[in-house]
C-alpha positions as CSV (number, residue, x, y, z in Angstrom):
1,X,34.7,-97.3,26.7
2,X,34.2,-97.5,30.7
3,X,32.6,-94.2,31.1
4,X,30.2,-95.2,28.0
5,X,29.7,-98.7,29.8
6,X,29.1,-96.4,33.2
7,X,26.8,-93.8,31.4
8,X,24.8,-96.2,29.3
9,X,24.0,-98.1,33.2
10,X,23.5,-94.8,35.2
11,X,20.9,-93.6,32.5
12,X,19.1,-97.5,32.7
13,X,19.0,-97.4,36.9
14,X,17.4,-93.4,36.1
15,X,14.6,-94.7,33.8
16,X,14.4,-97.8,36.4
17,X,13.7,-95.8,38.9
18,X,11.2,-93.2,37.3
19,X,9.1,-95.9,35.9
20,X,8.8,-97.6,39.2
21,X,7.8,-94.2,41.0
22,X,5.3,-93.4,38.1
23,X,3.5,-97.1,38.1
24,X,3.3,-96.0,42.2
25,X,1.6,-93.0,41.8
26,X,-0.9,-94.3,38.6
27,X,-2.7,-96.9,41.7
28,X,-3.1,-97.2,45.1
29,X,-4.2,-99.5,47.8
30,X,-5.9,-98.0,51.0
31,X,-6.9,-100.5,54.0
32,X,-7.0,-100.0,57.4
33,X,-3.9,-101.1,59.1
34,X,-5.7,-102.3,62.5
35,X,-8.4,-103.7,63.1
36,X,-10.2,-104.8,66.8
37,X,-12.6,-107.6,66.6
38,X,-15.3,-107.5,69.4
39,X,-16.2,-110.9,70.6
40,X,-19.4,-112.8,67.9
41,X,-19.8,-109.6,66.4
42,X,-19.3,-109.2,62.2
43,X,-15.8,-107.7,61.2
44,X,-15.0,-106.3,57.7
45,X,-11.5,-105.3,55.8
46,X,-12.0,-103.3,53.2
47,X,-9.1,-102.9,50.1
48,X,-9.7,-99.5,48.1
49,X,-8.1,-99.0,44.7
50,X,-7.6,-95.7,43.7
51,X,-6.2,-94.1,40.5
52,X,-4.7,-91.3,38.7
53,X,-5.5,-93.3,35.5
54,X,-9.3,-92.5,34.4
55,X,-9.1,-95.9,32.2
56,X,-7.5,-97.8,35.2
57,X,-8.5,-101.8,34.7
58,X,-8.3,-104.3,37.5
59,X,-6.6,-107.4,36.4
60,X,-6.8,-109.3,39.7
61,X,-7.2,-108.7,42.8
62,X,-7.4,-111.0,46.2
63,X,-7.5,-111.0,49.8
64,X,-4.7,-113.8,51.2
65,X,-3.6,-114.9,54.4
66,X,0.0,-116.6,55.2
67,X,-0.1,-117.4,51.3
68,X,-3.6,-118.7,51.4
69,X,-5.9,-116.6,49.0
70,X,-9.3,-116.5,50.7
71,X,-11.3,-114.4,47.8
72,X,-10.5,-113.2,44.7
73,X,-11.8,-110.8,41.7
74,X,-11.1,-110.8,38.3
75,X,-11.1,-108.5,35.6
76,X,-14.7,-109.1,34.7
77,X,-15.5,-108.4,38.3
78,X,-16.5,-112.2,39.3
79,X,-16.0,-113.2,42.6
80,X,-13.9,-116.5,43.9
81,X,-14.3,-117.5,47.7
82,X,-11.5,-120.1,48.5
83,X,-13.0,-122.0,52.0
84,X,-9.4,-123.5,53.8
85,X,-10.9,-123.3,57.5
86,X,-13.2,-123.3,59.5
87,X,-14.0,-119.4,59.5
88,X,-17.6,-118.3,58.1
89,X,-16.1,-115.7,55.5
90,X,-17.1,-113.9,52.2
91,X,-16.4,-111.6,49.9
92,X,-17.9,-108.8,48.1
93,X,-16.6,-105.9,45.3
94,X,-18.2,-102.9,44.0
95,X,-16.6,-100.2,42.2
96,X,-12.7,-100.8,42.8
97,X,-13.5,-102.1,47.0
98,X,-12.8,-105.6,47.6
99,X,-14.2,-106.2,51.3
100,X,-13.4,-109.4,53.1
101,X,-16.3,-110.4,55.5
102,X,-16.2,-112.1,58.8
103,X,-19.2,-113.4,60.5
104,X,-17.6,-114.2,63.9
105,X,-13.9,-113.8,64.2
106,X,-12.2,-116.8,65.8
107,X,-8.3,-116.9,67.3
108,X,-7.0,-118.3,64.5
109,X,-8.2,-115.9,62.3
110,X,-6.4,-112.9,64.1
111,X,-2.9,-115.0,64.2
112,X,-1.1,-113.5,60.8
113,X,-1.9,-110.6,59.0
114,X,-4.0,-110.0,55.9
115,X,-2.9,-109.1,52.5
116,X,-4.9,-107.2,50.1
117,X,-3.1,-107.4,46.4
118,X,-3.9,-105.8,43.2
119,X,-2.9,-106.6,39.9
120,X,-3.4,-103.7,36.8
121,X,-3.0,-102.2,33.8
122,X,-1.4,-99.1,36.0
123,X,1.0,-101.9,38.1
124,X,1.0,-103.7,41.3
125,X,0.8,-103.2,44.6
126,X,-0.6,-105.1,48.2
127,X,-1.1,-103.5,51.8
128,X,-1.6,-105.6,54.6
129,X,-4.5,-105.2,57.8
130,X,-3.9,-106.9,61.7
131,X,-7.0,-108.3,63.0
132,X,-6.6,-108.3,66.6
133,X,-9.6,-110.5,68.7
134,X,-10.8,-108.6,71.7
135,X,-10.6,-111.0,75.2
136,X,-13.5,-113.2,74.8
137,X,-15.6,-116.1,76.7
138,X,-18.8,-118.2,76.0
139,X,-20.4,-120.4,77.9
140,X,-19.6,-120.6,81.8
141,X,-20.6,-123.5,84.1
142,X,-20.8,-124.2,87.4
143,X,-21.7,-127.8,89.8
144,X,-20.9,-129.6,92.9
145,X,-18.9,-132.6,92.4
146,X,-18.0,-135.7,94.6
147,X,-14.2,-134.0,94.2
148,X,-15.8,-130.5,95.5
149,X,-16.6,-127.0,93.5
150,X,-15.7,-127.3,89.8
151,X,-16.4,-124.8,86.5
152,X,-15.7,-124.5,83.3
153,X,-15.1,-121.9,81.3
154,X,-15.4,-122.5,77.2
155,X,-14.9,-120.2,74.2
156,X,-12.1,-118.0,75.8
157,X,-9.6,-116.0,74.4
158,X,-6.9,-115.4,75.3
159,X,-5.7,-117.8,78.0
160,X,-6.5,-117.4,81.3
161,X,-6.0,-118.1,85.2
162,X,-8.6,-119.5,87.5
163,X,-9.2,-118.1,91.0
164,X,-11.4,-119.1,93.5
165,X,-13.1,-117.1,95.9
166,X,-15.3,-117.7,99.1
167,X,-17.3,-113.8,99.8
168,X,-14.3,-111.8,98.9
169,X,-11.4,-114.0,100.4
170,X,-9.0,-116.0,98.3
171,X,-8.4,-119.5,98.5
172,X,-5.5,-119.7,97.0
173,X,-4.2,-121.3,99.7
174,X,-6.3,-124.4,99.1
175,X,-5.5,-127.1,96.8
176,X,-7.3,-126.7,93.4
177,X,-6.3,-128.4,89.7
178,X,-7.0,-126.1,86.2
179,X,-6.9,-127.9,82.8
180,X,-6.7,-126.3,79.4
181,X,-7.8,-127.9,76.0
182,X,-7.4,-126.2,72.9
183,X,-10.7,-126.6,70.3
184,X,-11.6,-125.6,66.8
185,X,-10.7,-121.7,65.9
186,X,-7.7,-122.3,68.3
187,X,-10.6,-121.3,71.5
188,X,-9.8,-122.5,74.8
189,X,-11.5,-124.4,77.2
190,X,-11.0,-124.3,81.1
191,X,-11.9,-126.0,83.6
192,X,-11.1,-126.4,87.5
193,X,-12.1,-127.7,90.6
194,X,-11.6,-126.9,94.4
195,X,-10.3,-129.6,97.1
196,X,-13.3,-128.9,99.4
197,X,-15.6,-131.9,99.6
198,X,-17.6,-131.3,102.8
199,X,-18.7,-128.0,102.5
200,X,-22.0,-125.9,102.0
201,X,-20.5,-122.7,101.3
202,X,-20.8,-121.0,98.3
203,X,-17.8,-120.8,95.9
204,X,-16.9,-118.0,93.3
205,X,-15.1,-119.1,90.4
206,X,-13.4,-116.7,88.4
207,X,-11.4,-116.6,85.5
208,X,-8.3,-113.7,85.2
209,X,-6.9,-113.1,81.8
210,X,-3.1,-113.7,81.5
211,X,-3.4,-110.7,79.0
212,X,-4.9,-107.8,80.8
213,X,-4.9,-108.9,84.0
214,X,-8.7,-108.4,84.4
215,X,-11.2,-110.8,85.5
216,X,-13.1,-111.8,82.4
217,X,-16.1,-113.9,83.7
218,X,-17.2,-115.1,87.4
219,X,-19.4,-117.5,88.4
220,X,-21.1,-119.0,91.8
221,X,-21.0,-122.8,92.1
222,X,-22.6,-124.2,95.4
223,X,-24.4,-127.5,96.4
224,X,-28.7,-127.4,95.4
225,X,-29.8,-127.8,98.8
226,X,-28.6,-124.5,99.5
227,X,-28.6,-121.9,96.5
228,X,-32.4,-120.9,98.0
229,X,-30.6,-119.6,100.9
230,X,-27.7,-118.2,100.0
231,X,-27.2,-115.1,97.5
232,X,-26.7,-116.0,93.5
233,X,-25.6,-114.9,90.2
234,X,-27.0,-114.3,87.0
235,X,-25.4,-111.3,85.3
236,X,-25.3,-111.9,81.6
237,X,-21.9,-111.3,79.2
238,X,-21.5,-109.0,77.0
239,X,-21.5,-111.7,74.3
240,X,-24.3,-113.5,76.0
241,X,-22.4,-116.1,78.3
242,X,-23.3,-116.7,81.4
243,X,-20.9,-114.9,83.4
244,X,-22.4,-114.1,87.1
245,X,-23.4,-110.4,88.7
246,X,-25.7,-110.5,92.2
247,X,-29.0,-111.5,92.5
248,X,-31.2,-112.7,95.5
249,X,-33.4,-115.2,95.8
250,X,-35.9,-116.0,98.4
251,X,-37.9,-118.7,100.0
252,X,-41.6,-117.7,100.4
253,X,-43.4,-119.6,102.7
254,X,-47.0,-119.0,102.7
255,X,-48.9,-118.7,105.6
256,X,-52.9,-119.9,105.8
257,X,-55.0,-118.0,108.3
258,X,-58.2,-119.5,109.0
259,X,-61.6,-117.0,110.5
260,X,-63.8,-118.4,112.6
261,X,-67.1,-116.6,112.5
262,X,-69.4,-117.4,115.2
């Protein structure tokens, strides 16, 4: 009776096991595992269901995120956009793709993973994609306060350090105090000033990621009566923010010369 018992359970685990591994191989999901987000630019995950099955029908399927299901597709191939923050999203299918749509990634978007799931008349199955947000700042400011040099940095990701910098010397050695304030799509923004209240010098401001180690934007922040004197800055981001690169300006001074013909 116990090796019938035994028999009649080994044969049920067997058939168990070899319907499991054929309702694998009848559909599969394909994404791509990684994905980088560059800083304002579009980013798209695409889901791929492939089949073994020429009459394979698609059920459901959805893109989620920590359990929140941002778009979904039925089996009539209508499309369901579920808005839960404050990302600009959408979705779009064609021919067994479902491709989730980001206008403008934000840090919030890249903090848990991404779950593509299918539902089918050939089984189940779900593969998930990491959105990682390249290091990222928008716009920079610089001005002269009654306190001394101050800037601010807003937009950035990931955190940062500020350092301030008169030519190429550090001033680390003077006193200066950094806040940090966390906004909407979990961006960052910085600002500092300098303990130097009597002084016509130019500053440089610059802002060091905690990440990479590498200075992510820099700006110049003097008084007015004396940026057409000294050297400025005006190079522009890579995402269009003001970060600073060289350039001179100069005080013409135009001279009248006055002929006497006799």
């Amino acid at each position: 009776m116990a090796t019938l018992v035994y028999t009649a359970l080994h044969t049920l685990l067997w058939l168990l096991t070899a319907f499991t591994l054929t309702t694998q191989d009848l559909v599969k999901l394909s994404v791509t595992p990684v994905i980088t987000a560059e800083c304002n630019q579009q980013v798209t995950l695409h889901c791929n269901v492939s089949s073994s099955q020429n009459d394979l029908s698609i059920k459901h399927m959805k893109w989620s995120q920590n359990k929140m299901s941002l778009c979904s597709v039925d089996d009539k191939g209508i499309i369901s956009t579920h808005t839960h923050n404050l990302s600009d999203f959408h979705c779009e299918y064609r021919h067994g793709q479902l491709s989730l749509i980001f206008k403008r990634v934000q840090p919030l978007d890249s903090s848990k993973p991404y779950m593509c799931k299918l539902q089918s008349t050939g089984g189940a199955s779900h593969r998930y994609t990491v959105v990682t947000l390249q290091e990222c700042y928008g716009k920079v400011e610089g001005s002269f306060t009654d306190d001394g040099p101050a800037c601010t940095f807003r937009n950035v990701h990931p955190d940062g350090d500020v350092l301030w910098f008169h030519d190429s010397h550090s001033l680390s050695h003077v006193k200066h105090y950094t806040t940090k304030q966390v906004e909407e799509g979990g961006w960052l923004t910085i600002r500092s000033y300098l303990e130097q209240k009597s002084s016509n010098v130019p500053y440089n401001c610059s802002l060091k990621s905690t990440e990479s180690g590498r200075y992510i934007a820099t700006t110049l922040v003097q008084k007015r009566e004396s940026r057409a004197r000294a050297p400025g800055y005006a190079r522009q981001g890579k995402n269009g923010a003001g970060s600073q690169g060289p350039m001179w300006t100069f005080l013409f001074i135009p001279i009248l010369l006055t002929v006497t013909l006799k």
